[in-house]
PAKE-867923 format. One line per field, with one value per residue: residue number from 1; residue in three letters; x, y, z of N, C-alpha, C, CB in turn. Coordinates in steps of 0.02 Angstrom, whole numbers, plus 50000, padded with zeros to 5 digits. Glycine has a CB too. Example, Ala and Ser with C-alpha at 12.3 -4.5 7.8 and 13.67 -1.06 7.14 Angstrom:
! PAKE-867923
k [1,2] .
r [ALA,SER] .
n.X [50660,50642] .
n.Y [49716,49888] .
n.Z [50390,50354] .
ca.X [50615,50684] .
ca.Y [49775,49947] .
ca.Z [50390,50357] .
c.X [50660,50645] .
c.Y [49835,50002] .
c.Z [50390,50394] .
cb.X [50565,50704] .
cb.Y [49776,49970] .
cb.Z [50452,50286] .
***
This chain:
! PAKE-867923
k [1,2,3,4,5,6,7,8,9,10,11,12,13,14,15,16,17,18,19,20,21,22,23,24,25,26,27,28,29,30,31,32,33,34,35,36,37,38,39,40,41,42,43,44,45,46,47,48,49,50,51,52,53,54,55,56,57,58,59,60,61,62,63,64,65,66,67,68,69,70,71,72,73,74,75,76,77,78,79,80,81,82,83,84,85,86,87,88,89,90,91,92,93,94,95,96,97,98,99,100,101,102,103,104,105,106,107,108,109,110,111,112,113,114,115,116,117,118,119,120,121,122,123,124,125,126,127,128,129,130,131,132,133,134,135,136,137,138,139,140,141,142,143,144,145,146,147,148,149,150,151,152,153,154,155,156,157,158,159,160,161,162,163,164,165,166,167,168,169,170,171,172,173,174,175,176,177,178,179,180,181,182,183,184,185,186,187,188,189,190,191,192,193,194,195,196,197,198,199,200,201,202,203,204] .
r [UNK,UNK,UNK,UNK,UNK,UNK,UNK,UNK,UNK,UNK,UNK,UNK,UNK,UNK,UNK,UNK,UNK,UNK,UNK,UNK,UNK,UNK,UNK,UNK,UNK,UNK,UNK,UNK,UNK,UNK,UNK,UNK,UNK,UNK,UNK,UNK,UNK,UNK,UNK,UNK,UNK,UNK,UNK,UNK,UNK,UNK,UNK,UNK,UNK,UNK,UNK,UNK,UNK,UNK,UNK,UNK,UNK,UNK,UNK,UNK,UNK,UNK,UNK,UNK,UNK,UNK,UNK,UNK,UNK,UNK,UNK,UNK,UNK,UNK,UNK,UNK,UNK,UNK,UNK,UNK,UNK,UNK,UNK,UNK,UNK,UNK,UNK,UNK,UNK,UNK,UNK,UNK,UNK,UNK,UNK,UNK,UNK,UNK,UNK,UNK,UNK,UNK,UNK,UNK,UNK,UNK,UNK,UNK,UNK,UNK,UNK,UNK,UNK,UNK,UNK,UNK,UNK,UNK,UNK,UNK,UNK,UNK,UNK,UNK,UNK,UNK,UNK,UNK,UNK,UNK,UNK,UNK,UNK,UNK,UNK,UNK,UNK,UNK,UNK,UNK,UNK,UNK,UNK,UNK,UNK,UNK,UNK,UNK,UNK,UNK,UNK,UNK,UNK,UNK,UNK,UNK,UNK,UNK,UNK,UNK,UNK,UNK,UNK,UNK,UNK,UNK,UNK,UNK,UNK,UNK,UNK,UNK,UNK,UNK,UNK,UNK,UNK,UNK,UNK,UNK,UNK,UNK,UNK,UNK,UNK,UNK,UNK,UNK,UNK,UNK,UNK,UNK,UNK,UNK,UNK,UNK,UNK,UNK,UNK,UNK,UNK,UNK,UNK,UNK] .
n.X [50390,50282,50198,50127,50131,50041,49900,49720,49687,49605,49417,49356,49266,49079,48911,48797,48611,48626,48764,48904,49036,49158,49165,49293,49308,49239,49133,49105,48954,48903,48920,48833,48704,48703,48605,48556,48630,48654,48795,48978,49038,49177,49291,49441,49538,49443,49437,49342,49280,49240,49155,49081,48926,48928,48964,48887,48994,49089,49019,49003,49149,49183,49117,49131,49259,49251,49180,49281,49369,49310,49293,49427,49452,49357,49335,49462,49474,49561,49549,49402,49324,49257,49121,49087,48941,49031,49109,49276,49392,49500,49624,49558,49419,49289,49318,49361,49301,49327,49285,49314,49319,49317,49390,49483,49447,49562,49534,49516,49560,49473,49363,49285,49350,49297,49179,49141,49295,49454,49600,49704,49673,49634,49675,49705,49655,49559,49507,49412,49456,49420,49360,49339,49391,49545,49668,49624,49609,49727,49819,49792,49715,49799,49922,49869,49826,49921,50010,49951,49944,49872,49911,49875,49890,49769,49732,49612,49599,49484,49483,49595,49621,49702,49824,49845,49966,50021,50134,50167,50226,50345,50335,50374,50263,50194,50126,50020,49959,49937,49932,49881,49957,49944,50024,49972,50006,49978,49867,49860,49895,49937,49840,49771,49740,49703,49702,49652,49568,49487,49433,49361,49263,49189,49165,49078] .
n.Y [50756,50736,50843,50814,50931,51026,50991,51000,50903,50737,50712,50616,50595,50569,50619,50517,50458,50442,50421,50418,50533,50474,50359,50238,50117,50054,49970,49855,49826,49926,50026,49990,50022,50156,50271,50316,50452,50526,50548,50470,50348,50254,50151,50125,49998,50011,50130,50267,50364,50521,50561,50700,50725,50684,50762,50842,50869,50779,50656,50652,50655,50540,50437,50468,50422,50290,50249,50263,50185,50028,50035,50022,49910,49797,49622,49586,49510,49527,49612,49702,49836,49928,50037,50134,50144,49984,49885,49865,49771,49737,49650,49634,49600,49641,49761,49839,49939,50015,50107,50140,50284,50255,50086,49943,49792,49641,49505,49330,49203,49243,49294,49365,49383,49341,49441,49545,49631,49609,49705,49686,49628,49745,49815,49942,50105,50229,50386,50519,50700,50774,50920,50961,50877,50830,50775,50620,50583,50592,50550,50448,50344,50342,50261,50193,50101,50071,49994,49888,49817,49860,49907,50022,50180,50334,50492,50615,50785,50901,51032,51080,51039,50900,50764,50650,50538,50372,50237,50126,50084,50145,50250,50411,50504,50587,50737,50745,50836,50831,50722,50531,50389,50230,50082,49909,49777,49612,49667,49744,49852,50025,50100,50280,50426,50561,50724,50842,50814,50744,50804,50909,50837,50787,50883,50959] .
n.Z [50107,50226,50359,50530,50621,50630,50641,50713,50882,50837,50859,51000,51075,51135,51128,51159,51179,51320,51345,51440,51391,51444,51428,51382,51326,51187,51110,50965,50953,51034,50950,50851,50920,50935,50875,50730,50648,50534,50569,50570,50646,50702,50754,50873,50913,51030,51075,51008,50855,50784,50646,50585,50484,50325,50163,50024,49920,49967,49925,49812,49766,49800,49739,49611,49599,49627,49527,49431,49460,49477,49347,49312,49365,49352,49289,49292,49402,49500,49604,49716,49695,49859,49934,50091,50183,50241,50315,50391,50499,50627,50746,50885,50843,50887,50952,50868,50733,50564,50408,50282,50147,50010,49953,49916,49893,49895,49758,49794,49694,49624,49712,49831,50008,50166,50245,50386,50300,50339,50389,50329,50203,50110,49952,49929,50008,50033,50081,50088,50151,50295,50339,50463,50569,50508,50585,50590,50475,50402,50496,50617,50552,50436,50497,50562,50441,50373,50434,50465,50362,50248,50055,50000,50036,50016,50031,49993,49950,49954,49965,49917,49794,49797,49815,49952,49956,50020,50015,50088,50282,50295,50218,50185,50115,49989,49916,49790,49649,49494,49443,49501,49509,49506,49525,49533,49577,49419,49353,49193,49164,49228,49364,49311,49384,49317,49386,49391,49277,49341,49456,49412,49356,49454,49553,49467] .
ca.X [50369,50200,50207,50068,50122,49974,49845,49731,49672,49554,49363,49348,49178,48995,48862,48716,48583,48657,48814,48959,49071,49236,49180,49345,49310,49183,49145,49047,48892,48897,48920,48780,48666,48673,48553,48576,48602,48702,48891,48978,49074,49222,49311,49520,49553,49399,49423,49292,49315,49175,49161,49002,48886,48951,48927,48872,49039,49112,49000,49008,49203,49175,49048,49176,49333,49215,49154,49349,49408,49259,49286,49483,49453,49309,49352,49526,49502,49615,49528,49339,49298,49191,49118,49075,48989,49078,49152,49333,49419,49571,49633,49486,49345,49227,49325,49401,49293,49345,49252,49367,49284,49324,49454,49483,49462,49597,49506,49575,49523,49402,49309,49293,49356,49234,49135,49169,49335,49511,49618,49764,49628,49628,49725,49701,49607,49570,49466,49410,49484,49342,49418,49322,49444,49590,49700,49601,49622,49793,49887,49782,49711,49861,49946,49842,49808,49995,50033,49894,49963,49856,49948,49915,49827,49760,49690,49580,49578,49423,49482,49665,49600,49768,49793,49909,49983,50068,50134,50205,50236,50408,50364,50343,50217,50183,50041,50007,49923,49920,49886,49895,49968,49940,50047,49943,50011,49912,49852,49902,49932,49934,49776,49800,49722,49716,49666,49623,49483,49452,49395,49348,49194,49163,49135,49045] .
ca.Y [50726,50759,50845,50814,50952,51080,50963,50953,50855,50720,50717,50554,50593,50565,50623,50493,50407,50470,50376,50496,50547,50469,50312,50233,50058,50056,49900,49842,49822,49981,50076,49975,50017,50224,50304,50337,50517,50536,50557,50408,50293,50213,50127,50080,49977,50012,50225,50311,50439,50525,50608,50754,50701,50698,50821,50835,50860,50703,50605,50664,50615,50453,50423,50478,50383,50220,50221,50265,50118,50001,50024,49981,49833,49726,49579,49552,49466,49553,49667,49717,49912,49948,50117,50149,50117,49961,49848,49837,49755,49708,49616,49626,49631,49674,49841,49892,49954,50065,50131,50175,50320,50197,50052,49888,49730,49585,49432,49274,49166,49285,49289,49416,49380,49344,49505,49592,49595,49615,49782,49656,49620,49788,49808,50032,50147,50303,50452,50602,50714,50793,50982,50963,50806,50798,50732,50559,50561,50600,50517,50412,50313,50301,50243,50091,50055,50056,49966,49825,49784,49904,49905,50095,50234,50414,50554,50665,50850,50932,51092,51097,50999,50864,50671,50626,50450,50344,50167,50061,50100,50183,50283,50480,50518,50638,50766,50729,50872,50835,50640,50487,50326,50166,50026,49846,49703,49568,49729,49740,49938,50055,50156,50340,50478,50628,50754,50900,50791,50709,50872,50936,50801,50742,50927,51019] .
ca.Z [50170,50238,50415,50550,50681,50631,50630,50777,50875,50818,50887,51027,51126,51078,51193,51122,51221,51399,51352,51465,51371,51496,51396,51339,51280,51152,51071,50905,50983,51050,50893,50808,50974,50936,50825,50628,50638,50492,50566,50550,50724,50709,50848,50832,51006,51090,51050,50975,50832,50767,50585,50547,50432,50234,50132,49956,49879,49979,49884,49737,49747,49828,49681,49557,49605,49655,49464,49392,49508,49470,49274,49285,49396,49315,49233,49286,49467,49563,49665,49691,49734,49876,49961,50142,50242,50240,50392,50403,50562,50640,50779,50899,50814,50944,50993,50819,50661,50511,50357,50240,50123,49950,49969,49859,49921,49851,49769,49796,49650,49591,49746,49897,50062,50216,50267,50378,50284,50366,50343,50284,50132,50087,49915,49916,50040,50028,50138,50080,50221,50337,50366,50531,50603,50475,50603,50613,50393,50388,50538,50655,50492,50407,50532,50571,50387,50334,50500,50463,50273,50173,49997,49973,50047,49992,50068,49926,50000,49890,49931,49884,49750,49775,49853,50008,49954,50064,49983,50133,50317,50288,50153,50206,50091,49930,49903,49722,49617,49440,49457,49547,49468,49555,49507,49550,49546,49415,49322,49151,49173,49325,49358,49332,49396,49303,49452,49341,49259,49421,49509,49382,49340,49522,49577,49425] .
c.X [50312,50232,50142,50064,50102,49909,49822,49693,49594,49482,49323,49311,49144,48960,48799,48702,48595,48709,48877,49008,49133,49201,49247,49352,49266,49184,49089,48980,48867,48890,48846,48707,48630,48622,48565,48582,48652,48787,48897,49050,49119,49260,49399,49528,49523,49408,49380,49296,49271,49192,49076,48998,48895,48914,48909,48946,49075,49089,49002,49099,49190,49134,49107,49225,49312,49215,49240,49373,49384,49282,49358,49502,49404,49337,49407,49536,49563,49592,49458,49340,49232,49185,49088,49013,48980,49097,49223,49367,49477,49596,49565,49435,49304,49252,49371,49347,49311,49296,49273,49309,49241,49371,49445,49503,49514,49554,49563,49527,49470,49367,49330,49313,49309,49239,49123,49248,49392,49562,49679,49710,49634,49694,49763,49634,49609,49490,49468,49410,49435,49387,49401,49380,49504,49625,49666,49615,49700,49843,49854,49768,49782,49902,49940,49845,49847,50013,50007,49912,49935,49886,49970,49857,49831,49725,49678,49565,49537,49435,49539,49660,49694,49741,49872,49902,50039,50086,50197,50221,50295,50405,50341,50296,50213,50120,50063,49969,49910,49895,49915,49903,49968,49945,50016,49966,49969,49866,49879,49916,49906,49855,49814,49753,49719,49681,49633,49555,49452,49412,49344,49269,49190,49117,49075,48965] .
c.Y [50768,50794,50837,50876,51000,51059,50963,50896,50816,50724,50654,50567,50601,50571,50580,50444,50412,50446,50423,50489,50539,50386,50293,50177,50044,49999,49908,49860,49879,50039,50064,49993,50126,50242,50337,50417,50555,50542,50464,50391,50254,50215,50092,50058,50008,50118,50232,50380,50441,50581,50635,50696,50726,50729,50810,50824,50799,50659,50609,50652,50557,50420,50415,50441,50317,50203,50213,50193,50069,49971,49975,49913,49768,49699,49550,49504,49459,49586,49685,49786,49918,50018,50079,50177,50038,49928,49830,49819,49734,49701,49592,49646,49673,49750,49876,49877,50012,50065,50174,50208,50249,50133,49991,49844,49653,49531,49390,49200,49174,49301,49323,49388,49366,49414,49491,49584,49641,49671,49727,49637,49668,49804,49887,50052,50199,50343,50494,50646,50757,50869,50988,50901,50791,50750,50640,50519,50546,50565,50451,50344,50274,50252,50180,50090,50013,49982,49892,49785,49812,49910,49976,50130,50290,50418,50605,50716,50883,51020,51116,51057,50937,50777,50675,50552,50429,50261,50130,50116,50166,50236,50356,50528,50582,50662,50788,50782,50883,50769,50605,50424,50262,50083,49952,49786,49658,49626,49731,49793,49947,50091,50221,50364,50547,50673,50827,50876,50767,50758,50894,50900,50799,50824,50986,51018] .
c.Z [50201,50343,50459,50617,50699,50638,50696,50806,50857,50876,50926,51059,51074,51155,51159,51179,51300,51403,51379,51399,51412,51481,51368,51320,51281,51134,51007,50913,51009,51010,50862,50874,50964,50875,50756,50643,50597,50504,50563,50626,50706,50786,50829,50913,51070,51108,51004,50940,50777,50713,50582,50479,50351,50216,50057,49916,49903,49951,49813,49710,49781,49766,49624,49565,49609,49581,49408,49426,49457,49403,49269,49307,49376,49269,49246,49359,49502,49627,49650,49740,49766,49905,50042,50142,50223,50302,50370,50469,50562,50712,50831,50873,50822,50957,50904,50736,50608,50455,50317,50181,50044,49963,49896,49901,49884,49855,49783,49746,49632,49651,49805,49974,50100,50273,50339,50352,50369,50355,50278,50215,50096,50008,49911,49983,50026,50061,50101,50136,50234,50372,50443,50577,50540,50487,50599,50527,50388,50429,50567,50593,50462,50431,50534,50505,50357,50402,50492,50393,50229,50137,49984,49995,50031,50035,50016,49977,49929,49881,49907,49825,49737,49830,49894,49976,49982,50015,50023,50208,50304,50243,50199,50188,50033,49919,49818,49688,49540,49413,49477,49500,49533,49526,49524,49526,49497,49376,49260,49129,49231,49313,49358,49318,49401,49349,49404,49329,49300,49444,49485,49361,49400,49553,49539,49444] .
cb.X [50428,50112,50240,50051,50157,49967,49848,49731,49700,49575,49332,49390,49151,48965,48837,48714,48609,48624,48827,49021,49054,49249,49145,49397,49343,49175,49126,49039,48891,48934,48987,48791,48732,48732,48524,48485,48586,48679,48947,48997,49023,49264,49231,49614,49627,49443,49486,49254,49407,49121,49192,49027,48822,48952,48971,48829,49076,49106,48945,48977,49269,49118,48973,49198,49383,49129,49080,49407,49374,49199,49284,49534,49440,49241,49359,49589,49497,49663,49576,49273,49293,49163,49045,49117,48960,49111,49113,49366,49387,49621,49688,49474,49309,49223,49402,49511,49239,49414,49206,49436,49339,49356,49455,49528,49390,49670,49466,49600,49517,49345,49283,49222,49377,49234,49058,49157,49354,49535,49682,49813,49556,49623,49699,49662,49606,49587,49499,49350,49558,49303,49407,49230,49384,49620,49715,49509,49601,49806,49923,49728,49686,49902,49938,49747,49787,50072,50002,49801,49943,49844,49907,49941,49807,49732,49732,49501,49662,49319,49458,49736,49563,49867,49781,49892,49992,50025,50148,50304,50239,50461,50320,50376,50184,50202,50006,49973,49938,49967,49857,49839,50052,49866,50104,49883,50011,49876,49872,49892,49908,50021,49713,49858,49721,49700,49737,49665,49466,49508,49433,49403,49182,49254,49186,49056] .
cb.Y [50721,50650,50898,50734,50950,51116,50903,50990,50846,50657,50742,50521,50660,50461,50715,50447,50343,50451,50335,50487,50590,50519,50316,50252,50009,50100,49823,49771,49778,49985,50063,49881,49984,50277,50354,50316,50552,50587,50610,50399,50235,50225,50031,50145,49993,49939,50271,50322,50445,50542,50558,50876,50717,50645,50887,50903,50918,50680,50590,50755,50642,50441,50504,50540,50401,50221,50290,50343,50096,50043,50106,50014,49842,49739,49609,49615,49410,49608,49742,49654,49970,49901,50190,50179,50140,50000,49761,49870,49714,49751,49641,49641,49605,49624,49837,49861,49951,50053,50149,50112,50398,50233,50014,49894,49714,49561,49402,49247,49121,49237,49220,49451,49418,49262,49515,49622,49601,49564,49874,49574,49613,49826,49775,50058,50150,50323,50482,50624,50743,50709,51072,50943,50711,50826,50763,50564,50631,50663,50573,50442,50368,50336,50271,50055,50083,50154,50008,49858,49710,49957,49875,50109,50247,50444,50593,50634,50910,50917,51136,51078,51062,50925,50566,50632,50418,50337,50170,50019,50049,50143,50261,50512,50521,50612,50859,50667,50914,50863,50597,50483,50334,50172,50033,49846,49668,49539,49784,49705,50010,50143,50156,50368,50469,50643,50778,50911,50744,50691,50941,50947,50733,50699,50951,51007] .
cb.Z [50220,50230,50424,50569,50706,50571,50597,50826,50918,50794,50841,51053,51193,51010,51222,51028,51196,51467,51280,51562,51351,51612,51361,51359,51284,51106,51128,50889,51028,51080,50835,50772,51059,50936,50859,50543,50705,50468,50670,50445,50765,50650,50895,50780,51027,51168,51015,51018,50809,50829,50503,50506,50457,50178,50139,49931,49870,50034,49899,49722,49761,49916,49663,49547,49673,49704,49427,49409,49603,49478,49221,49293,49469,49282,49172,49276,49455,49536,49668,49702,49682,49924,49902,50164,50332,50218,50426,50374,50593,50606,50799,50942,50816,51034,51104,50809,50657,50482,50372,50204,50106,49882,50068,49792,49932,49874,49704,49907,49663,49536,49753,49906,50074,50266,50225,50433,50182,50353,50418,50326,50137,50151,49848,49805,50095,49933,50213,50046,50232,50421,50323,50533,50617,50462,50665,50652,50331,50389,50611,50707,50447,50394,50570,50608,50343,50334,50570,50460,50250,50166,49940,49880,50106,49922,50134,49871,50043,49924,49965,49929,49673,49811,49768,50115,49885,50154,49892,50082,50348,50268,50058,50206,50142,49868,49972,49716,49640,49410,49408,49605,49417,49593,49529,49536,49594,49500,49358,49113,49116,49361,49427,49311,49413,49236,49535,49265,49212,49491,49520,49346,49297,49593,49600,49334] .
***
């Protein structure tokens, strides 16, 4: 069981554009209104929670797990892998976006959902955790994703080289360090994720 009661807390102000910071309901329009400056804005019920600007090795696993995904999912029309950034929403639109690092979208008769999709669409998410804001990877995230119908979420930590996986609200979660198996419905094997070779290519 995963605990959250070292983590702290996540990072909810942005000083951009003269916007105060005792802002507390952000909306869509508002996110798409600030200035590219590499961090990245999400909004869960009109809160604002702001990740630094990715780093080299975040992409270089986001890159790596996108193309391992990618390979075991073409062809079978179950699920299509995308990367961030990304629009995911849920209930109000206007005041709630996410940008899940990697995730998998469920087809439905081969064919993708309507964009922006829905979290309940989501078949897998997964974050590479930001040592600057963990809490927002590890709890606030999860929370909603599991909460919304996400199938199955990770959290890839690059420097404990392991994976937080959660698979359903109730579950308490396992930090995985030698690999990650991920059972899919409609799949005619599980994906697995040898983490050794994982790290091991994504970071060399």
């Amino acid at each position: 069981m995963l605990c959250d009661a070292y983590l702290p807390s996540p990072r909810r102000v942005v000083y951009r554009m003269g916007m105060p910071a005792t802002i507390s309901d952000w909306t869509v329009d508002m996110l798409d209104a600030l200035p590219d400056d590499g961090q990245r804005y999400e909004i869960i019920d009109g809160e604002l929670f702001v990740t630094p600007g990715l780093g080299e090795f975040h992409q270089d696993i986001v890159g790596a797990l996108y193309r391992r995904l990618h390979q075991y999912l073409v062809g079978h029309g179950v699920g299509k892998t995308m990367i961030s950034p990304s629009d995911v929403r849920r209930g109000d639109r206007k005041r709630n976006r996410v940008q899940p690092d990697v995730f998998v979208v469920r087809l439905v008769e081969g064919e993708r959902p309507t964009y922006p999709y829905e979290l309940h669409d989501l078949l897998l998410a997964v974050e590479v955790a930001s040592p600057s804001n963990p809490i927002l990877d590890y709890q606030v995230k999860r929370d909603l994703y599991l909460r919304e119908g996400v199938g199955e979420y990770w959290v890839i930590n690059p420097d404990a080289r392991n994976v937080a996986r959660w698979r359903g609200r109730d579950d308490p979660g396992d930090v995985l360090s030698k690999e990650v198996v991920w059972n899919l419905e409609g799949m005619p094997a599980p994906f697995v994720l040898d983490l050794a070779e994982f790290f091991a290519d994504a970071l060399s």
